[in-house]
ZALUM-721062 format. One line per field, with one value per residue (C-alpha): residue number from 1; x, y, z. Coordinates in nm, 2 decimals. Example, Ala and Ser with C-alpha at 12.3 -4.5 7.8 and 13.67 -1.06 7.14 Angstrom:
! ZALUM-721062
n <- [1,2] .
X <- [1.23,1.37] .
Y <- [-0.45,-0.11] .
Z <- [0.78,0.71] .
! end
This chain:
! ZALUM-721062
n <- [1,2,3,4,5,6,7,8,9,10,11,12,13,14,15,16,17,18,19,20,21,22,23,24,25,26,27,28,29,30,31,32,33,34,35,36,37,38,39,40,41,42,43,44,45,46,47,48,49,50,51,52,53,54,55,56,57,58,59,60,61,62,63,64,65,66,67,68,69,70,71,72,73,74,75,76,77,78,79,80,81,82,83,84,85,86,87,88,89,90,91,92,93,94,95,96,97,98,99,100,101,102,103,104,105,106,107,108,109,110,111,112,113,114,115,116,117,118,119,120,121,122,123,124,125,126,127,128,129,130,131,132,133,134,135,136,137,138,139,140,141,142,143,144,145,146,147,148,149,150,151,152,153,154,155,156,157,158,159,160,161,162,163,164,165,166,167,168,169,170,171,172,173,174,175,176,177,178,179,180,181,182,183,184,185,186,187,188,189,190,191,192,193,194,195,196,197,198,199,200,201,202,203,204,205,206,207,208,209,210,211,212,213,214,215,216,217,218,219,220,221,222,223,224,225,226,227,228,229,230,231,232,233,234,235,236,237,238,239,240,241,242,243,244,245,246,247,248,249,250,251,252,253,254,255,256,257,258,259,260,261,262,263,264,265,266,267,268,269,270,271,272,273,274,275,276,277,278,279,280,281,282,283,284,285,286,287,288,289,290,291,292,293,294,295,296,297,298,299,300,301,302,303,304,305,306,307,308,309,310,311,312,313,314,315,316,317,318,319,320,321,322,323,324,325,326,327,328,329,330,331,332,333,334,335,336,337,338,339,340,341,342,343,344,345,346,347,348,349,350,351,352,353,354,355,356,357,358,359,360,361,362,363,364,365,366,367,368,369,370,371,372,373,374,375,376,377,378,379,380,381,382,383,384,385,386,387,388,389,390,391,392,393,394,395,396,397,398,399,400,401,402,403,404,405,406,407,408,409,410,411,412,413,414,415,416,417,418,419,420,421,422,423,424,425,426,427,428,429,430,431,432,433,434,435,436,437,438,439,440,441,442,443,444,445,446,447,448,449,450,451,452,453,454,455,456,457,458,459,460,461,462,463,464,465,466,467,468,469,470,471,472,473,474,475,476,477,478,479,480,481,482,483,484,485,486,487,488,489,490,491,492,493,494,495,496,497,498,499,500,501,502,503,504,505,506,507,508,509,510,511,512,513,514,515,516,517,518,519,520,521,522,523,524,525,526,527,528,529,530,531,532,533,534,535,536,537,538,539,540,541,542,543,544] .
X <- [-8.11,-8.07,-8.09,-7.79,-7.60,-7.66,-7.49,-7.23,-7.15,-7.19,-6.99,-6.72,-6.76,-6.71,-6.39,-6.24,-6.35,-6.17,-5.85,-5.86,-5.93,-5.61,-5.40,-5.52,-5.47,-5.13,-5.06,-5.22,-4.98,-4.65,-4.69,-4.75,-4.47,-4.26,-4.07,-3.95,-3.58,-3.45,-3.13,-2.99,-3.14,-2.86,-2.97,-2.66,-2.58,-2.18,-2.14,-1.77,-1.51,-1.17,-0.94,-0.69,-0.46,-0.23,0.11,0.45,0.72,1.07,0.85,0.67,0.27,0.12,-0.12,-0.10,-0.39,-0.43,-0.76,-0.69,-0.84,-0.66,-0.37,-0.22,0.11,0.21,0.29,0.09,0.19,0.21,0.24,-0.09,-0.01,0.10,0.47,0.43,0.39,0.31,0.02,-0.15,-0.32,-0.52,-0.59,-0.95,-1.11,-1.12,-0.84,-0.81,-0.72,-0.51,-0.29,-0.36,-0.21,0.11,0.35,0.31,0.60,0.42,0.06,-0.09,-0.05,0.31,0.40,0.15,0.39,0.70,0.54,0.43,0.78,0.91,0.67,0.67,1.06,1.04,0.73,0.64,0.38,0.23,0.00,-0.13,-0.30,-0.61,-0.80,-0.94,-0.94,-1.36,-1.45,-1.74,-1.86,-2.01,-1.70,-1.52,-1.74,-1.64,-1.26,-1.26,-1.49,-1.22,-0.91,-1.07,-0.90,-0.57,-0.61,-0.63,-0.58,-0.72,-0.91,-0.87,-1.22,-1.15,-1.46,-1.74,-1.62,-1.77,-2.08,-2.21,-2.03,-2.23,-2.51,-2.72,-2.69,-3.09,-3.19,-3.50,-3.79,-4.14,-4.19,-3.94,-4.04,-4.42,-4.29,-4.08,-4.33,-4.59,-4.31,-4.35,-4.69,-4.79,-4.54,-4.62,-4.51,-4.15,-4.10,-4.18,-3.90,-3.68,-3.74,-3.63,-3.30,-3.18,-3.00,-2.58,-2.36,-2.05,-1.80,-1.52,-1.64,-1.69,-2.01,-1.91,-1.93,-2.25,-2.16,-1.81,-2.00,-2.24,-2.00,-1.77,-2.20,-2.25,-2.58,-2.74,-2.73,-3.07,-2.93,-2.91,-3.21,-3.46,-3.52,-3.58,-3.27,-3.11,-3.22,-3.14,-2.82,-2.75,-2.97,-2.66,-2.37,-2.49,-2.58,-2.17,-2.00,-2.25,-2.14,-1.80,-1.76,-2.02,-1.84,-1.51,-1.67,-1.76,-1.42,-1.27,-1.11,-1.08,-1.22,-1.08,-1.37,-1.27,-1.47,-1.42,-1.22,-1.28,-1.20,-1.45,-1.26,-1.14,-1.35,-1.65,-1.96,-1.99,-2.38,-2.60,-2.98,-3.23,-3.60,-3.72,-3.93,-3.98,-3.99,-3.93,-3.56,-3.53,-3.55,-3.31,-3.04,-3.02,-2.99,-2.73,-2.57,-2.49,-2.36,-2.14,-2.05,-2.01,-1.78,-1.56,-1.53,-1.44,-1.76,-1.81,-2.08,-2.30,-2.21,-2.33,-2.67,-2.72,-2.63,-2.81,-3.15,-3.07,-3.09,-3.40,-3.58,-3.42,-3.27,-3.09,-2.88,-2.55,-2.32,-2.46,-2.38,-2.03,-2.02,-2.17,-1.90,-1.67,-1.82,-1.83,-1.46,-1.32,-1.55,-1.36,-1.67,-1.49,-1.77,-2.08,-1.80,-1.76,-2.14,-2.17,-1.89,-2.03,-2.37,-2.24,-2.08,-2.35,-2.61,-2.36,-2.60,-2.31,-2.09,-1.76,-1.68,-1.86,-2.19,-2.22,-2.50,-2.20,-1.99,-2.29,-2.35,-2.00,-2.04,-2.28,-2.19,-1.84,-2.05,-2.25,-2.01,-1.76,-1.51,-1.50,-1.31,-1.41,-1.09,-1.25,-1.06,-1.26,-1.26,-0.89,-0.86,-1.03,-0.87,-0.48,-0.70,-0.61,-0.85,-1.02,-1.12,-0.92,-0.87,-0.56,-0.32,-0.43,-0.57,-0.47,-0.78,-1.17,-1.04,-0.70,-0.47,-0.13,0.16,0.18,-0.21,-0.12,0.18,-0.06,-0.29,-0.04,0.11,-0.20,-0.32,0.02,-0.02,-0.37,-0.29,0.01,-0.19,-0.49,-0.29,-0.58,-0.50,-0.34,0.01,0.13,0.26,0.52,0.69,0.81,0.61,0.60,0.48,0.44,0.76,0.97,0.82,0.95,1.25,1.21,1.06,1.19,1.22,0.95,0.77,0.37,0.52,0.79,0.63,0.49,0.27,0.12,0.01,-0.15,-0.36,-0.48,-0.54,-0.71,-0.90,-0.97,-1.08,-1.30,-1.53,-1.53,-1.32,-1.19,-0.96,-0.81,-0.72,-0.60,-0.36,-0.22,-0.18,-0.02,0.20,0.30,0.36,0.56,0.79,0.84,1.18,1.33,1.34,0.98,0.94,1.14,0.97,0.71,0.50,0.43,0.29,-0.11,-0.06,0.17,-0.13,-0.38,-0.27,-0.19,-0.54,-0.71,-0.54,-0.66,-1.04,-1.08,-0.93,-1.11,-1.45,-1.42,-1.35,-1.62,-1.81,-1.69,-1.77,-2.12,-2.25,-2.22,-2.37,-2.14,-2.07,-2.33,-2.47,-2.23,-1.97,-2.05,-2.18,-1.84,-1.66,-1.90,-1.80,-1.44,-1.47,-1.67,-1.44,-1.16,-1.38,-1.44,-1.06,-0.92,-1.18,-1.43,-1.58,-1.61,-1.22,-0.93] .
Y <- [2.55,2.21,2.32,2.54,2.24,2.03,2.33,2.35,1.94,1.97,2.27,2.05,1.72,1.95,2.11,1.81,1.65,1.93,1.85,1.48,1.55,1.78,1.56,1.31,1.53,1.61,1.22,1.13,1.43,1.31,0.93,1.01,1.33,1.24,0.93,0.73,0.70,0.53,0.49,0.82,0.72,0.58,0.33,0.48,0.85,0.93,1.22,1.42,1.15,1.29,1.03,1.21,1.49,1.75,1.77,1.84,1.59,1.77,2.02,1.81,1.85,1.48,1.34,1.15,0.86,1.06,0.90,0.63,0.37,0.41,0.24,0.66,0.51,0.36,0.75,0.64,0.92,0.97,1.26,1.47,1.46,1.14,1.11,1.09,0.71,0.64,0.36,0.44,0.13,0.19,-0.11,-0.05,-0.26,-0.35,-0.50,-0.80,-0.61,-0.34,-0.68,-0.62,-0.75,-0.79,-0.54,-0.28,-0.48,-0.80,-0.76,-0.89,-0.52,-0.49,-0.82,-0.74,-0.42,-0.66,-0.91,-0.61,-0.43,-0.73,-0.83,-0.47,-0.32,-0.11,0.03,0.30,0.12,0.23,0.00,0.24,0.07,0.26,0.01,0.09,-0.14,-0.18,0.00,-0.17,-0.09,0.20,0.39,0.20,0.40,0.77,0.68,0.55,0.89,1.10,0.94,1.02,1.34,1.16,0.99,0.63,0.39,0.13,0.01,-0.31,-0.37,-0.62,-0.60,-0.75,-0.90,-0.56,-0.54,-0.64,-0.46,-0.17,-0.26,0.04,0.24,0.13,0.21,0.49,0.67,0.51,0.82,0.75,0.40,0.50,0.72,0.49,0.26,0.55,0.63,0.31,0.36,0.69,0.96,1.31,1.10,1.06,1.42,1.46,1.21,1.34,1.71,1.57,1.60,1.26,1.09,1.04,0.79,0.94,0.95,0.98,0.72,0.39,0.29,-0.09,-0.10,-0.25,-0.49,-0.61,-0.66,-0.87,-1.10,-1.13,-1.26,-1.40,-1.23,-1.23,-0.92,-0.77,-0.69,-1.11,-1.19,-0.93,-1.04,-0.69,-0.58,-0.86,-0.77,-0.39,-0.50,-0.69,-0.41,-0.15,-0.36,-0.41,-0.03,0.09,-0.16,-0.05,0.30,0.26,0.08,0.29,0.61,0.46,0.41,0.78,0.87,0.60,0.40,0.04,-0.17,-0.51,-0.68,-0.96,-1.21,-1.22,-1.54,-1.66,-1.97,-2.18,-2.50,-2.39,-2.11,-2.22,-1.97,-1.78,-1.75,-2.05,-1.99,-2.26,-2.15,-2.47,-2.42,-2.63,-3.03,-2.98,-2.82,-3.05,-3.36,-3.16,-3.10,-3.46,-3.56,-3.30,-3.35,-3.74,-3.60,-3.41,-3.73,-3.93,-3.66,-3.69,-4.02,-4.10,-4.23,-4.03,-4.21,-4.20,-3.80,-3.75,-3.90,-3.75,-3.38,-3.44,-3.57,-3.24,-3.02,-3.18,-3.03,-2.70,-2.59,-2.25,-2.35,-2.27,-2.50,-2.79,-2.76,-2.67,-3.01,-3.19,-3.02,-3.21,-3.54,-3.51,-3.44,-3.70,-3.95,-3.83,-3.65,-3.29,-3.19,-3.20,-3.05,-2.72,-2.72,-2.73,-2.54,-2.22,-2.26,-2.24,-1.93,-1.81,-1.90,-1.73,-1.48,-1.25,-1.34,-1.14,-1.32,-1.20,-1.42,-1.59,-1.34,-1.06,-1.28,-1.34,-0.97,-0.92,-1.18,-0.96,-0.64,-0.77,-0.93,-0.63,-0.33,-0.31,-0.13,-0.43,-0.77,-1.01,-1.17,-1.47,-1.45,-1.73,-2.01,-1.93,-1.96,-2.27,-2.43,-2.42,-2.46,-2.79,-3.05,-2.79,-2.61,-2.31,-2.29,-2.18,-2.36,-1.96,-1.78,-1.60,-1.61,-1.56,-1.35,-1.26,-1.45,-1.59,-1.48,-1.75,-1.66,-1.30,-1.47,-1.70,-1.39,-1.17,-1.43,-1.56,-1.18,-1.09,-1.38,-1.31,-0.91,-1.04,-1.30,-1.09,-0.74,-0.63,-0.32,-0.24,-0.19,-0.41,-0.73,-0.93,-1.25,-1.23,-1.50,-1.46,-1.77,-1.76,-1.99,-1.75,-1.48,-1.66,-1.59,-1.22,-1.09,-1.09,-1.42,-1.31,-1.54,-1.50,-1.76,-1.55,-1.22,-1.25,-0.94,-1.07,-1.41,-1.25,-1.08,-1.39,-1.55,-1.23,-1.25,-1.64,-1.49,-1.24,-1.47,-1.78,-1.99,-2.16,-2.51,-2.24,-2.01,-2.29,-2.39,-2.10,-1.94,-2.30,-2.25,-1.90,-1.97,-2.24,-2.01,-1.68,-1.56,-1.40,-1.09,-1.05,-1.25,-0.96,-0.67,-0.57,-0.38,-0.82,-0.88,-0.82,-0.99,-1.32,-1.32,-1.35,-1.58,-1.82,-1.73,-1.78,-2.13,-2.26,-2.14,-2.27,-2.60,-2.67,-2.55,-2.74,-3.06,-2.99,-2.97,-3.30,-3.45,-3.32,-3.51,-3.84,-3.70,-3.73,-3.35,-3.15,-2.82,-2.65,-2.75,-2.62,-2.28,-2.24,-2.27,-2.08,-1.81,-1.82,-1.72,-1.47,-1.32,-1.36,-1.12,-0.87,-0.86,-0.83,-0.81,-0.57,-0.33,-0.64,-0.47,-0.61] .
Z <- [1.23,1.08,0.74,0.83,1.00,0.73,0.51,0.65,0.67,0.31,0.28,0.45,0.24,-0.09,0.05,0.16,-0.18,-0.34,-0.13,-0.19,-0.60,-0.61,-0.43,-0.73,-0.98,-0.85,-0.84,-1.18,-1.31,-1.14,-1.25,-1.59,-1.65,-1.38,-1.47,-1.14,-1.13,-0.76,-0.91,-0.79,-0.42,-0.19,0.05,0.29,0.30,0.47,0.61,0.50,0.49,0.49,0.39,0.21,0.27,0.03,0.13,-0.02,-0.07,-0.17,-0.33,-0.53,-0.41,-0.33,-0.17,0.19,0.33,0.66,0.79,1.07,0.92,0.64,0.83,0.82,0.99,0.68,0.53,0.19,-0.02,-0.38,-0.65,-0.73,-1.09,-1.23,-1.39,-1.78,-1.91,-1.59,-1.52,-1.21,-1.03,-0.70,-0.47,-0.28,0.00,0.37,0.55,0.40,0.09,0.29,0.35,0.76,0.98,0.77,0.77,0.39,0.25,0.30,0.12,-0.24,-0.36,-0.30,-0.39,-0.72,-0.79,-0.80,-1.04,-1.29,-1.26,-1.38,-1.61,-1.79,-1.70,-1.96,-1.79,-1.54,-1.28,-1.01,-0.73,-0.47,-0.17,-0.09,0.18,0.51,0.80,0.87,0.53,0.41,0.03,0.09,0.22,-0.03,-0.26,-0.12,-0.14,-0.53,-0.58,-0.42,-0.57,-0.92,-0.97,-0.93,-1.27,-1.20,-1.51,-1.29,-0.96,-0.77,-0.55,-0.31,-0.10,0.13,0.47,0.65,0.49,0.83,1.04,1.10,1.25,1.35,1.00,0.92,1.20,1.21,1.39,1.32,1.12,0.91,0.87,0.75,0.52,0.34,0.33,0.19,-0.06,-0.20,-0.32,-0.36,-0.56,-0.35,-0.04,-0.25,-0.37,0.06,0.10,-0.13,0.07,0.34,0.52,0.50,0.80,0.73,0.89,1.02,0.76,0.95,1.26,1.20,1.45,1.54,1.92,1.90,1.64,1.87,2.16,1.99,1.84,2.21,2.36,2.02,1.99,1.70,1.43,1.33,0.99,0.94,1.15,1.01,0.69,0.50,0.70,0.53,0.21,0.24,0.31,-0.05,-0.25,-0.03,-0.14,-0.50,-0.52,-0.38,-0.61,-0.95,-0.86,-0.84,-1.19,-1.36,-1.22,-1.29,-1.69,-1.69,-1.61,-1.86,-1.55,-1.58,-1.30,-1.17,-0.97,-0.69,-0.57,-0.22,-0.09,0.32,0.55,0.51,0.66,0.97,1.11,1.22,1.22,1.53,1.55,1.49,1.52,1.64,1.59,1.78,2.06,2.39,2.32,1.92,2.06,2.34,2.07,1.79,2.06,2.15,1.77,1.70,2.03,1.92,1.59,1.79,2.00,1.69,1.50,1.83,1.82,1.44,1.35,1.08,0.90,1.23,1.24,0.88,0.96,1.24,1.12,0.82,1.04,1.25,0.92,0.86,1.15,1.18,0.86,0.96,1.24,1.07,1.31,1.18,0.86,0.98,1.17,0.84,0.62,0.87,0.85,0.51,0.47,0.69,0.44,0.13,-0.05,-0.08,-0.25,-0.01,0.24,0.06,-0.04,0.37,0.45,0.24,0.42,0.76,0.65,0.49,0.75,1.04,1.19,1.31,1.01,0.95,0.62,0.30,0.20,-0.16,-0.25,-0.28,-0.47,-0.68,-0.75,-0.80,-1.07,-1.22,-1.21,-1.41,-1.62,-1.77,-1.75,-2.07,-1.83,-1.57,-1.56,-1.28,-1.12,-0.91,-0.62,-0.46,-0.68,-0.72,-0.31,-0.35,-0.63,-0.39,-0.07,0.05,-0.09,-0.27,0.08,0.17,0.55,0.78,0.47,0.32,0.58,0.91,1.05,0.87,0.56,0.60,0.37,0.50,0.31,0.15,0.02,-0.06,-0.24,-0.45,-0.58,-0.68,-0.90,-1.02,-1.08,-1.24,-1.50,-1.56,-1.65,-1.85,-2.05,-2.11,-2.15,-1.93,-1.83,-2.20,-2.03,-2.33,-2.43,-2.24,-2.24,-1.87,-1.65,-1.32,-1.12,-0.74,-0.72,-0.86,-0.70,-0.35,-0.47,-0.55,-0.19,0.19,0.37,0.59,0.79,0.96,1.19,1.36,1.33,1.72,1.74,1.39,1.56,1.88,1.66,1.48,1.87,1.96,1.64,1.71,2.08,1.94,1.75,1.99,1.77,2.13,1.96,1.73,2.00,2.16,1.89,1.84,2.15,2.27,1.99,2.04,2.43,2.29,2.11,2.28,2.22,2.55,2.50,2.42,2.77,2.94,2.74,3.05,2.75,2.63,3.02,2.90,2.58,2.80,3.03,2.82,2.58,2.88,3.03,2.72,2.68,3.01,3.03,2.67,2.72,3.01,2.86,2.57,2.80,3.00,2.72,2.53,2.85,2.87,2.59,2.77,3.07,3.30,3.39,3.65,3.59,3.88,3.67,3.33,3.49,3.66,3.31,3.13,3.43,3.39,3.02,3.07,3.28,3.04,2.81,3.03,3.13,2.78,2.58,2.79,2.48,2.26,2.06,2.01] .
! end
């Protein structure tokens, strides 16, 4: 009886041997004949995105942006097959490249189109504007892949504000997450993997309810805090803008890549983390708390101590660095100010403007493809920001240039095509600056365009950027016309602008007040209460 038990243990022990030695065998195999190649594995799958329609335009078949984010109201239509000695440019990006919130006559692309037709009269030029409010790169991806067949001379990518946006698309099962850790390691567990069905974001639905809610509570995001989210998402964003300009090479398309230019003066980051626990964040607050005293009152040197000792003891709470930039500015020394100024943004752990690591990879990229030509968007936004520092003097709001910004980079760009015959549209002597392209577009102004500046209070609303709301929305109560007064369809947006105006100014009192000590609990919580109502009441799914 034993002799048979111990049989058929042994008889086991071989056959699960044998299992474990062909599972070897069939590993030693695939790493030596099966060369790895993760290249051709996207990080984010979309689903169908249809972005484009065919139509017929006095029977002429085009095409028409149909897709809603595509800003689909604008009728953005243009011929299938390109006019002979035509030069077809496409402009792809997110909104701040889409020119949003200005009107289409108003953005870089159309003011770009001007400077070229001038530039090149003799020419046939075409700038198509292909952005999509919310499109991060990956989306930014599908749309250059699909506007291929409509034989593009040239790209724009403008892109890297929304790489954040989406917070949920790395999400996965446990399952999921062992595997991909397996598939790391052993090379059966990746053919598994690549056998798979593999989990698709919407391509048609931009998930950012989540992400909007999170910025009205100013919650942090898990793809900032988690640092392999983190990562994942610079290896996503590096992936989407190498496969654009080594697709674009395949199909002998020139690529123009932008750096990506932000407010770094004026918008102050809208999640600072503190990893301090108990009496270590009890003894930073009161250090930071009299730089914040000190910055008030003018004593800037004070300020810049303090912030800096703050740093010192927690050196990842982004708002500091914001408040140091400040200090730093009022003392004249431009330079530590925009070393500060990027960090805040950078360290912003629900940030809406893109980080330095994208620029950096954009950088890169241009760098190393023969079809690509970086166009640094940012230094140029910082070399006519005032002082060096581009704020509110550029933009609308976090990344939306003023027209008087969209003005400045389609000159600049103009000149730099012109100089460098980049595009090999030819050789001019035509010089278009930006002062003579003043002269050569409408006299419109971001100042009286009212539904243009309650989005940039909405915006400043949206992201807790409370003295800024209060600017502006003083400013636009200051200047209503009358017959936006009588238009009952203004009554929300009236409201809420002088809403927002009065909890904000009243919180931010309280609060200056607070760091002398002079204002009770009761009293904080009330105005902590009344702008949390104001969210809920215009703001209540975190939108805009």
């Amino acid at each position: 009886m034993k002799k048979a038990e111990n049989k058929t243990l042994l008889f086991k022990m071989i056959a699960i041997g044998a299992v474990i030695v062909f599972f070897l065998l069939i590993e030693l195999v695939l790493r030596i004949f099966v060369p790895v190649n993760h290249q051709n594995e996207r990080l984010v799958d979309l689903g169908e995105l249809t972005f484009f329609s065919k139509v017929t335009v006095q029977g002429v078949p085009s095409i028409r942006i149909t897709s809603k984010y595509g800003y689909s109201d604008q009728q953005t239509t243009f011929k299938t097959k390109k006019s002979p000695g035509t030069y077809r440019i496409f402009c792809l990006g997110g909104s701040a490249a889409a020119g949003w919130p200005h009107p289409a006559n108003e953005r870089f692309s159309t003011y770009l189109d001007t400077c070229l037709k001038n530039i090149y009269p003799d020419k046939r030029i075409e700038i198509i504007n292909c952005s999509a409010h919310g499109f991060a790169s990956y989306r930014v991806r599908e749309v250059f892949h699909q506007l291929i067949p409509y034989q593009p001379d040239a790209v724009i990518v403008w892109s890297g504000n929304n790489e954040f946006l989406e917070d949920q698309r790395f999400k996965t099962s446990k399952v999921h997450a062992v595997v991909d850790a397996l598939a790391k390691k052993i090379r059966i567990v990746q053919l598994i993997k690549k056998a798979l069905p593999k989990q698709k974001l919407d391509g048609n639905q931009i998930e950012v309810a989540s992400s909007f809610w999170k910025k009205t509570q100013q919650q942090s995001l898990e793809l900032c805090s988690d640092p392999d989210l983190a990562l994942k998402v610079r290896q996503v964003y590096e992936q989407s803008i190498n496969e654009i300009t080594t697709e674009a090479a395949q199909n002998k398309i020139k690529v123009l890549l932008f750096t990506v230019p932000v407010n770094l003066r004026d918008w102050q980051p809208n999640v600072s983390y503190c990893s301090l626990k108990g009496q270590d964040s009890v003894k930073w607050s009161k250090i930071y708390n009299l730089g914040r005293a000190a910055l008030r009152d003018s004593n800037y040197l004070a300020a810049n101590k303090y912030f800096k000792e703050a740093i010192s003891k927690e050196p990842l709470h982004a708002m500091t660095y914001f408040n140091l930039a400040k200090s730093a500015e009022l003392l004249n020394d431009t330079i530590a100010a925009l070393q500060n100024y990027i960090l805040a943004k950078d360290l912003d752990y629900n940030p809406f403007r893109a980080i330095t690591d994208f620029n950096e990879i954009v950088r890169k990229i241009a760098a190393s493809h023969t079809n690509a030509t970086l166009f640094d968007a940012e230094k140029l936004f910082q070399k006519f920001g005032n002082r060096g520092i581009p704020g509110f003097d550029l933009f609308l709001d976090y990344v939306h240039p003023t027209r008087e910004g969209n003005l400045i980079l389609a000159s600049e760009l103009g000149e730099y095509i012109r100089k460098s015959n980049l595009f090999g549209i030819g050789a001019s002597e035509i010089r278009i600056d930006n002062q003579y392209l003043h002269k050569m577009v409408s006299g419109y102004s971001d100042e009286n365009d009212i539904q243009l500046q309650v989005t940039r209070f909405s915006l400043c609303c949206l992201t807790h950027q409370y003295e800024s709301a209060i600017r502006f929305g003083s400013e636009i109560l200051g200047s209503l016309p009358a017959d936006y007064q009588a238009n009952p369809q203004n009554k929300n947006d009236i409201l809420k602008l002088r809403e927002g105006v009065k909890v904000f100014s009243r919180f931010l009192d309280i609060d200056s007040r607070s760091l002398e000590g002079i204002v009770d609990n009761g009293e904080m919580q009330v105005a902590k209460k009344e702008i949390r109502l104001f969210y809920e009441t215009y703001y209540p799914y975190g939108t805009f």
